[in-house]
N, C-alpha and C positions, 0 to 999 in steps of 0.2 A: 342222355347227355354224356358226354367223356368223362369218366373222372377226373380226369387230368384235369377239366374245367372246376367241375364240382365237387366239392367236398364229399368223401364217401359216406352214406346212410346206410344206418340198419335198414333190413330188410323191412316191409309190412307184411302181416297176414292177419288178414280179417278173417273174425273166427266168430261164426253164425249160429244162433241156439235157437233151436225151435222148441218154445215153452208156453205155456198157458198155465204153470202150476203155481203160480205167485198171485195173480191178480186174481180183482173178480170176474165169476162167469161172464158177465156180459161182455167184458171185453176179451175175454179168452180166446176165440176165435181171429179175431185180429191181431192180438199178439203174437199167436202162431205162426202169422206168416211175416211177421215184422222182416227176419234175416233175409227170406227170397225176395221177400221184394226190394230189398233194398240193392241185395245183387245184382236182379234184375234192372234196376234203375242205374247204376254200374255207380255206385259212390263214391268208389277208390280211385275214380278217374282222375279224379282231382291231385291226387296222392301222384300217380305215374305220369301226369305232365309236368309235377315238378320234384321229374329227376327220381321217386323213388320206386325201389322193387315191392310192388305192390300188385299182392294176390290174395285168391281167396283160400282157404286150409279148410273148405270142406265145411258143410253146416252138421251142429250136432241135436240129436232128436232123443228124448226122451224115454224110457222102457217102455215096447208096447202091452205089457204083461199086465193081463186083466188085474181088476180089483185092487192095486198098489193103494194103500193108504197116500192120500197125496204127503205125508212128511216125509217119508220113505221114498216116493219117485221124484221129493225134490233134491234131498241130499245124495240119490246117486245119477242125477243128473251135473249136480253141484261136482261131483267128483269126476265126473267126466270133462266137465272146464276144466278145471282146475288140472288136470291131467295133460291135457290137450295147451294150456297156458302156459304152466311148467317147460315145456318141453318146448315150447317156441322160446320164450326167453332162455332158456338153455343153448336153443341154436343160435342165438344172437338175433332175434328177431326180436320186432315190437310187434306186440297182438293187441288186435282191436278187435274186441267182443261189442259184439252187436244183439241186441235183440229186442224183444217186446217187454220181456219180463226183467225189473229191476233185482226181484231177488235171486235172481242167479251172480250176483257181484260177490255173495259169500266163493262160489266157486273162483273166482278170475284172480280175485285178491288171495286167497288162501295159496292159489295155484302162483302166483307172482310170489307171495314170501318162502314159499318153499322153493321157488327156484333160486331165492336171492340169498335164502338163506336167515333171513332177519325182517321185521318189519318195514314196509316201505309209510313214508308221510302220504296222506289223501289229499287231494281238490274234489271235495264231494259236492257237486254243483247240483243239487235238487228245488225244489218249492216246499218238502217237507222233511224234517231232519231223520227220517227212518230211523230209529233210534225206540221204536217201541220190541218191547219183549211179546211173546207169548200170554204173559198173562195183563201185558199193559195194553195192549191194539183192543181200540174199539170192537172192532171186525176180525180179528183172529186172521186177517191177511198177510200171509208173510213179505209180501210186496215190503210192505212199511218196515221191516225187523231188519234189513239184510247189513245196517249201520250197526245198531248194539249187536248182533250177532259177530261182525269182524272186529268188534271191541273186545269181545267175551264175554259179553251179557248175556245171559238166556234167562228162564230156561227157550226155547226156541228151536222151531224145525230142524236145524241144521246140527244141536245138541255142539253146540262149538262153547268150548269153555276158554278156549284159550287164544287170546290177541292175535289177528292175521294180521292189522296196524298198530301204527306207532301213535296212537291218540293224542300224543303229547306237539305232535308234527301231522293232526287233521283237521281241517276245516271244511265247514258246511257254508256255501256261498249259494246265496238266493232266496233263502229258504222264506216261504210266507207266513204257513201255518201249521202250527206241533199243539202237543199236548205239554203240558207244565213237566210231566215225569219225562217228558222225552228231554226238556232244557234242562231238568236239574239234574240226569244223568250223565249228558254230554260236560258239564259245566263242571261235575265232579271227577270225568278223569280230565278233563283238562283241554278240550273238544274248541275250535277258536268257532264261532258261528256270527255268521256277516248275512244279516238278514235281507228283504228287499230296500228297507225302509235307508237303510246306513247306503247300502247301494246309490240310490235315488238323493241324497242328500252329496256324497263325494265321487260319483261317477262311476260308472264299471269299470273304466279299464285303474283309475286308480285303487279302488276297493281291490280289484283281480289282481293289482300286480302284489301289493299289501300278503295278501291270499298264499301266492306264490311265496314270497319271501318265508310263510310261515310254517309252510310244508318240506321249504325244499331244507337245504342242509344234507341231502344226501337221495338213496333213490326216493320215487314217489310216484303216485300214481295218479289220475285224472277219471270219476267216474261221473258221467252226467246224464243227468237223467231229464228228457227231453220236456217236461212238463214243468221245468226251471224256467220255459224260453216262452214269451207272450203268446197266447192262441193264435193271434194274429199270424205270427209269421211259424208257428207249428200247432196247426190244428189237429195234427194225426198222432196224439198223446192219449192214452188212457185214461188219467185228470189231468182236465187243463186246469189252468189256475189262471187266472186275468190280471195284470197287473204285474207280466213278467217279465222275462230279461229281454231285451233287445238283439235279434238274432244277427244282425248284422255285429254288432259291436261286440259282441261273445264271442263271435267269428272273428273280428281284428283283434281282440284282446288274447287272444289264444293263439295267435302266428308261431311259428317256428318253433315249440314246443316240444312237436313230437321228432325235432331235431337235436332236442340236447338228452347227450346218454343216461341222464340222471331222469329223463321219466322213461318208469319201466313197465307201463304198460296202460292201454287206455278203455273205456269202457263207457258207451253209450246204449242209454236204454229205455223202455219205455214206448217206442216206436210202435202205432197203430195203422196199418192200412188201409183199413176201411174207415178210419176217420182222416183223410189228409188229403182233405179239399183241393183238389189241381193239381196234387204232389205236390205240396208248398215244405211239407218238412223233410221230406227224401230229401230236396233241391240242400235244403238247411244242413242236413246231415253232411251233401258232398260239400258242403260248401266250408263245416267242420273241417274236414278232414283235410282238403284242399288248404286249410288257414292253418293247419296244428302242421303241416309237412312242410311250408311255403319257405324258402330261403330266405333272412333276417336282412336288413339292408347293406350289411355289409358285405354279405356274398353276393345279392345282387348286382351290385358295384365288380366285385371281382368274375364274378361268370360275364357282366357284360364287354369289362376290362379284353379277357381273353377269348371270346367268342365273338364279339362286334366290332365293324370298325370303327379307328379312331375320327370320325369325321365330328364328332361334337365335342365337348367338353364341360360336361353338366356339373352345377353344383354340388357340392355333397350331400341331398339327400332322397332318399328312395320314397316316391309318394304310393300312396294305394288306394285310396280311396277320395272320393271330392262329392261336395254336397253346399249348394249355392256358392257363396265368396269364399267357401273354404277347403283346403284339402288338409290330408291327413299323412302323416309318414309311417312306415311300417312298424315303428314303436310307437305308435300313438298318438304322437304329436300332434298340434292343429296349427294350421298358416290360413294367413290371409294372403287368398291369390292375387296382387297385385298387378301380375303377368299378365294374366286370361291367356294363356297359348296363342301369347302374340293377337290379342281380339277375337283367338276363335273360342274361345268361349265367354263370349258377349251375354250370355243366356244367364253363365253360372253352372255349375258341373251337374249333370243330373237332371237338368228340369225336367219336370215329370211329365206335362206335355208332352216334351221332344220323348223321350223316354216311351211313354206310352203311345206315339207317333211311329217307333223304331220299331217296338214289338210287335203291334200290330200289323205294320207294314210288311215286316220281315214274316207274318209265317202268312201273307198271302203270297206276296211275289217280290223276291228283291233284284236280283240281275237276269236278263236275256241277252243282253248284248242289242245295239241299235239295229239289227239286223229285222227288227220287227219295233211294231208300235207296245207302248204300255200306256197305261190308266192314268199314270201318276202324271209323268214327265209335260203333257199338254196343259194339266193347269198350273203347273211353276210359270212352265213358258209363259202364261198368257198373264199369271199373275207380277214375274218378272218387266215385262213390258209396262203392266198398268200402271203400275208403283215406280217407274222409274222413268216413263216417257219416252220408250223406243221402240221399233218396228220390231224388230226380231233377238234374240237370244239365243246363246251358242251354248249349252253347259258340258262341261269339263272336269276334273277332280281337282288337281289341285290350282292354285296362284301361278304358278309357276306356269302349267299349262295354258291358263288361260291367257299367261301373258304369250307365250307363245304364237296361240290361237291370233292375237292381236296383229301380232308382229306378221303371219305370215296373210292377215287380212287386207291389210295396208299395204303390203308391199304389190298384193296382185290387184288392189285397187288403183294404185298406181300407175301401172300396166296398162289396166284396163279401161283408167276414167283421168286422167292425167295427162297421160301418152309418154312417160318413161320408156327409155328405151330399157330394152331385156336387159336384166340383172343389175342395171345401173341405180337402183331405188333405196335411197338414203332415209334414213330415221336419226332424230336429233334425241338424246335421251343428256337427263344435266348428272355432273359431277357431284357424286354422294348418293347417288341411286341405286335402291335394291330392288329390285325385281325377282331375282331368282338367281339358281347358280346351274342352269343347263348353258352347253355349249353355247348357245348364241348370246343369251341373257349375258354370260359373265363377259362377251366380246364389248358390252359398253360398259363395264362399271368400271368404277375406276379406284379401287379394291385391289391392291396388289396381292392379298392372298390369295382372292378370290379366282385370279390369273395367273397368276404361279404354278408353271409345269402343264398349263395344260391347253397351248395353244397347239395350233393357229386358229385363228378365230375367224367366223364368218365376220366378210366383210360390208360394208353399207351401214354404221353406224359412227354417227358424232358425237361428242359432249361438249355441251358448257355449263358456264357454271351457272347454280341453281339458285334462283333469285332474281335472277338479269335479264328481263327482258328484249332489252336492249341486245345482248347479245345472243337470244335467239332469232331476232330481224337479223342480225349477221352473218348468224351461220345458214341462212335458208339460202339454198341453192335451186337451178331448173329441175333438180330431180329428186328435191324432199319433198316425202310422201307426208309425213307424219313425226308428232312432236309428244313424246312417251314421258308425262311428268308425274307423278306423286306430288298431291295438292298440299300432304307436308310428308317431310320424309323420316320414317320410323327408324328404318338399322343406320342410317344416316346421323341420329342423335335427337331423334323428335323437333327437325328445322323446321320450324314455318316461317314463312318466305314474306316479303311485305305484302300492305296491306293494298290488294289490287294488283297485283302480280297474274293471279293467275288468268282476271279479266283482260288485262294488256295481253296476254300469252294469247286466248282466242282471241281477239281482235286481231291480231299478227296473220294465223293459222288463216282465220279464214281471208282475211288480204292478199296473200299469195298461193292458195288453195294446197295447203294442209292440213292434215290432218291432227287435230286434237286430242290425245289419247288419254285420260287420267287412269290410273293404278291406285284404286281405292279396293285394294287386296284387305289392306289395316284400315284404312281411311273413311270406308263407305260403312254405310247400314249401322248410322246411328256416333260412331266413336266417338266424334269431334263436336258433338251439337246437331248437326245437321244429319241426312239420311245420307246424303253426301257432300263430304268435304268441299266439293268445288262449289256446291251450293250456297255456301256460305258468301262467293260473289256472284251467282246469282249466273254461272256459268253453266252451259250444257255441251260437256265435251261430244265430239263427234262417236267415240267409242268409251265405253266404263268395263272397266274389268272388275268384277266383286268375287270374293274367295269369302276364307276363312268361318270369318260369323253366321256366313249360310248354310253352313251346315252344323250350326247348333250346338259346335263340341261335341258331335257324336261322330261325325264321316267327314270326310275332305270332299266339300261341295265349293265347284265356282264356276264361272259365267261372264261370256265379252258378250256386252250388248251395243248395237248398234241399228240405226235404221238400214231399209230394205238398200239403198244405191252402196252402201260398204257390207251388211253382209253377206249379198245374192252373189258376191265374188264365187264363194264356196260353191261347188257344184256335188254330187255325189260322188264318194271316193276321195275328194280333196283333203282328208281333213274327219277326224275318226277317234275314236277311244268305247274299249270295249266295256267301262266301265260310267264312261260318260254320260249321263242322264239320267242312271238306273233307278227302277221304279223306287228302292229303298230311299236312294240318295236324294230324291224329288220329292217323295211323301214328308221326309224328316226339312228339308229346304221349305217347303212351303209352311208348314207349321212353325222355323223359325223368324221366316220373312214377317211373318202373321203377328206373329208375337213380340219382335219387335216395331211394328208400325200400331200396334194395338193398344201397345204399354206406351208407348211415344217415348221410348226410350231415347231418342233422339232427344226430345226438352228433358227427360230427366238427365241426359249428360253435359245437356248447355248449364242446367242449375249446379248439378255436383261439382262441375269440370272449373265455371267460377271460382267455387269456393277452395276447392287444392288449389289452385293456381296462388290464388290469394295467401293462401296459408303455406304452401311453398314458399312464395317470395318471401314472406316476413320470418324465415328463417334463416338463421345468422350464425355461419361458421366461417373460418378464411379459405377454406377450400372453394367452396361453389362460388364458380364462376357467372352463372345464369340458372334460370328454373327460363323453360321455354313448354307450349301447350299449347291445345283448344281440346277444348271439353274433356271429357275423360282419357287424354293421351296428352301425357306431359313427359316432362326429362329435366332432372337437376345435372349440368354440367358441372364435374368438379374437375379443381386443376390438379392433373397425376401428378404435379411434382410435390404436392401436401399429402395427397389419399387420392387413392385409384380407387374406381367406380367398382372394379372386381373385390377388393377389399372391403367396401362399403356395403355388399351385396349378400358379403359374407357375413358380415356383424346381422346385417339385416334377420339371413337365416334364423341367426341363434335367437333373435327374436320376435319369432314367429311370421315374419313376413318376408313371401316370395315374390322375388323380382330376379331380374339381372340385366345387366351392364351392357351397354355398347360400345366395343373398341375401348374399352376400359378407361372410358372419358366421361362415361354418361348412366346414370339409374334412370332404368323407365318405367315408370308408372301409368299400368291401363291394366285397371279392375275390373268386373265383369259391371256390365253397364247395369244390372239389377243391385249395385251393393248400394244402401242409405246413408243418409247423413253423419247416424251416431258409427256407423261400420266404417266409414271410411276418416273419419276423425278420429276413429281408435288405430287406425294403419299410420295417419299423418302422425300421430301422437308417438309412436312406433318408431319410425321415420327420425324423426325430430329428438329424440330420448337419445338412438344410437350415431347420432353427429353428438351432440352434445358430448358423451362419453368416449369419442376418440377427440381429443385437443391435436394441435398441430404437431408436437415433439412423437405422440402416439402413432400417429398417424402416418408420421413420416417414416420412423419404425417399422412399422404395417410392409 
């Protein structure tokens, strides 16, 4: 990255110890090679995509001089960290010691205060509080001592009498299980110890940040020792201990740390290779590392500021993580997705299905290009057909394309089954229609932004306005092909149209042999109640366009389906995308198709979508104009001249719930179609708290 983008970072240098002299034999052997492998797995990768100089400084090994009493080949290994630490925090560097064996942290820290000059505060993230002496340790393992030995306790392998921390500024976070002498030594210099249990009762990341607050106050350092984090997600530890930390959430709680200059240096350890089922804890380590370097949300914001264009205008805040109805911001935060990325994540962030649909998929085969068949793509298609009642299926990536795909179907059917003459082939599309904002799409909206600067525009499109069927009998001419409606329209402000509109529309369509188009991009696969929106009268457009929710929130999957006399227009070469159907993108599509026709998520959005609408309406501010909806996609119209929709979106934020605004007249609400009763009553309640708390004088203000 330029600096001139990013803010400039210390260097990294991972600094590798090949040891066995701390633990027990039997895991000796795997400790040893904790450092290469981890190299070899390339951990720091994480570190150098976001933006830092991150390398390795060489792994360090042991004396190989026969017979050394092991206390004596630990403390001049110890002084070789510690040497080798020194001298990176000296060049301005942050060193991350890595290795198997926890008690080389006497060297990393001794070697950090003596570069800094004074003791630094700890984040001693363990499952035991190492804190036993030489004559306190059951087992006589230095592994357990490497805490009162950087206190000054011994007596002890390392013969260290004197403070490498500031005790008074260390804390032991995770810890499960000690000996009574190890608590009442910590507790008498003054040692803060956040067990699992305190953990589990107020959260990890608030316990963590707690944690933080009581170390920092000047430098500090981070040492974790990998048997803190649940078997589950690090089985390749020397002791596990069950019942530990959450590695995902240790990983968000720890973001952008090794970006502020006041931590001086970081230490992970304990790492076994021969115990780490799949590489599940390498993956863990980069994924450390990748979280301790990551940029905070506000650079986020500012690298996207001066490296992206300005084509969007996103809320203020930086998300990172999402798991069912909720996501997460890069300080920890939790929201209720209100949004779903526009219905494409109808699923919920993460469903493990879809999830375990992608991985799998992905490491047999994900793109060839159509230039050949694959496995997957034939049972979408046929599954597509079944479940929606049409001859053939066209897929595509995104909405936008498939409306495309539409648009340039209709016109050569036209041509071909019509008798329009060449190029003369009009489409009716109505006033407040989103479709897309490619060249032709933006030629019928009628969006002055959206048309701003960027004409001339393909021609052969109508509008009228939306609702009136009456005025689509009028506007059909000898050479309208086709009639392109959204059966409600979403960027439009959540309109739905009267009741039997869109049946009068096919009736029209096929009286004068038009073509029927619905753009159930937002509309289809469940939103509204129905599987699709047009179904709700009981209509079967000539063409359905489906995006978004097909591809599960994981890929941009979509598809114009139509019977055989509208899509056999297409011949080979017509008509193309190299990314169109790919086997990933079909495997992950049909597991979502599945899963919404399975869960009948369709009746569970007729049931939820009643009850918002209801509990909308009965909400009472001078603002809102209208609450308008079907099933889980509604919109509260507020009038901007009391409170803009953009302002309202904004309070929203600060309380927990994510939405936003259309044309700064309207809040839209569409949750992921799996969110419950009591979840989305706590969003309406949400909702309803942050009107109440802006009155009209406020608001106007705003």
């Amino acid at each position: 990255m330029n600096d001139k983008v990013i803010a400039k970072q210390r260097p990294v240098r991972l600094i590798g110890v090949v040891s066995g002299l701390g633990v027990p034999p039997r895991t000796c052997a795997g400790s040893m090679r904790a450092a290469a492998a981890l190299e070899l797995a390339d951990a720091g990768g994480g570190m150098r995509r976001n933006g830092i100089d991150c390398a390795w400084d060489g792994l360090i090994a042991p004396t190989t001089e026969r017979d050394l009493p092991r206390d004596v080949a630990l403390r001049r290994l110890c002084g070789q960290v510690a040497e080798r630490v020194a001298a990176c925090v000296d060049s301005g560097a942050l060193p991350v010691v890595v290795s198997g064996d926890h008690a080389l942290a006497v060297g990393t820290w001794q070697g950090v205060a003596r570069a800094l000059g004074k003791s630094p505060g700890m984040l001693w993230i363990d499952a035991h509080l190492d804190a036993h002496t030489e004559t306190t340790s059951p087992s006589g393992n230095p592994h357990g001592m490497p805490l009162a030995a950087l206190l000054g306790r011994g007596p002890n392998p390392w013969q260290s009498p004197q403070a490498a921390l500031d005790a008074a500024r260390c804390c032991v976070f995770g810890a499960r299980s000690y000996e009574d002498s190890e608590m009442r030594l910590l507790q008498e210099l003054g040692v803060r110890v956040v067990d699992r249990e305190e953990i589990r009762r107020r959260g990890l990341r608030s316990a963590l940040d707690e944690a933080l607050a009581h170390v920092g106050g000047g430098s500090f350092g981070i040492s974790i020792d990998l048997d803190a984090v649940d078997p589950g997600d690090a089985p390749g530890v020397n002791t596990p201990s069950a019942g530990g930390l959450d590695g995902a959430d240790l990983a968000d709680a720890l973001r952008s740390l090794a970006r502020k200059p006041e931590l001086a240096a970081l230490e992970i350890a304990e790492y076994n290779p021969e115990r780490d089922v799949a590489g599940r804890t390498a993956r863990l380590v980069a994924r450390l590392l990748e979280s301790l370097s990551a940029p905070d949300g506000d650079e986020c914001r500012r690298i996207e500021a001066a490296s992206g264009a300005h084509n969007y205008a996103p809320l203020p805040v930086v998300l990172a993580r999402g798991e069912g109805i909720h996501v997460w911001d890069t300080a920890g935060k939790r929201y209720i997705d209100m949004m779903s990325a526009y219905s494409a994540v109808s699923l919920g962030h993460g469903h493990p299905q879809l999830v375990a649909a992608l991985t799998e998929q992905a490491q047999r085969l994900a793109v060839t290009s159509r230039a050949f068949y694959n496995d997957r793509l034939p049972l979408l298609l046929a599954r597509l057909c079944a479940v929606f009642g049409y001859e053939a299926a066209l897929p595509v990536n995104t909405g936008l394309e498939a409306v495309e795909t539409a648009l340039k179907a209709v016109r050569k059917w036209g041509y071909r089954h019509k008798g329009v003459a060449a190029d003369q082939a009009e489409i009716i599309a109505c006033e407040g229609n989103f479709h897309g904002r490619s060249i032709a799409i933006i030629g019928m909206s009628s969006e002055a932004q959206y048309r701003d600067g960027f004409g001339p525009f393909a021609p052969g499109f109508r509008r009228i306005a939306y609702g009136d069927a009456a005025a689509l009998e009028a506007a059909i001419g000898p050479n309208t092909v086709a009639f392109l409606v959204e059966p409600v329209q979403g960027e439009g402000g959540i309109v739905v149209p009267p009741d039997g509109y869109l049946r009068r529309c096919a009736e029209i369509c096929r009286r004068h042999g038009v073509l029927l188009i619905c753009d159930e991009v937002q509309t289809g696969l469940g939103r509204t109640g129905k599987l699709l929106a047009s179904w709700h009268e009981k209509v079967r457009p000539d063409g359905v366009i489906l995006g978004k929710a097909l591809g599960g929130g994981l890929l941009p999957v979509s598809a114009f389906l139509a019977d055989r006399e509208l899509m056999d227009v297409f011949t080979p070469g017509d008509h193309g995308s190299t990314f169109g159907g790919n086997a990933l993108a079909a495997a992950v599509a049909l597991v979502a198709l599945d899963l919404i026709v399975e869960l009948d998520l369709s009746a569970h959005s007729a049931l939820l979508g009643e009850h918002l609408l209801a509990r909308l309406r009965a909400l009472r501010h001078p603002a809102i104009r209208a609450v308008r909806g079907r099933g889980l996609f509604a919109g509260i119209e507020l009038d901007p001249a009391i409170l803009d929709a953009h302002t309202a979106c904004l309070r929203l934020l600060d309380a927990g719930v994510l939405t936003k605004d259309t044309h700064g007249t309207v809040i839209r609400i569409a949750p992921p179609l799996i969110i419950d009763m009591a979840q989305l009553d706590d969003a309406i309640d949400r909702i309803a708290a942050v009107l109440q708390q802006m009155p009209v004088d406020q608001a106007l203000a705003a």
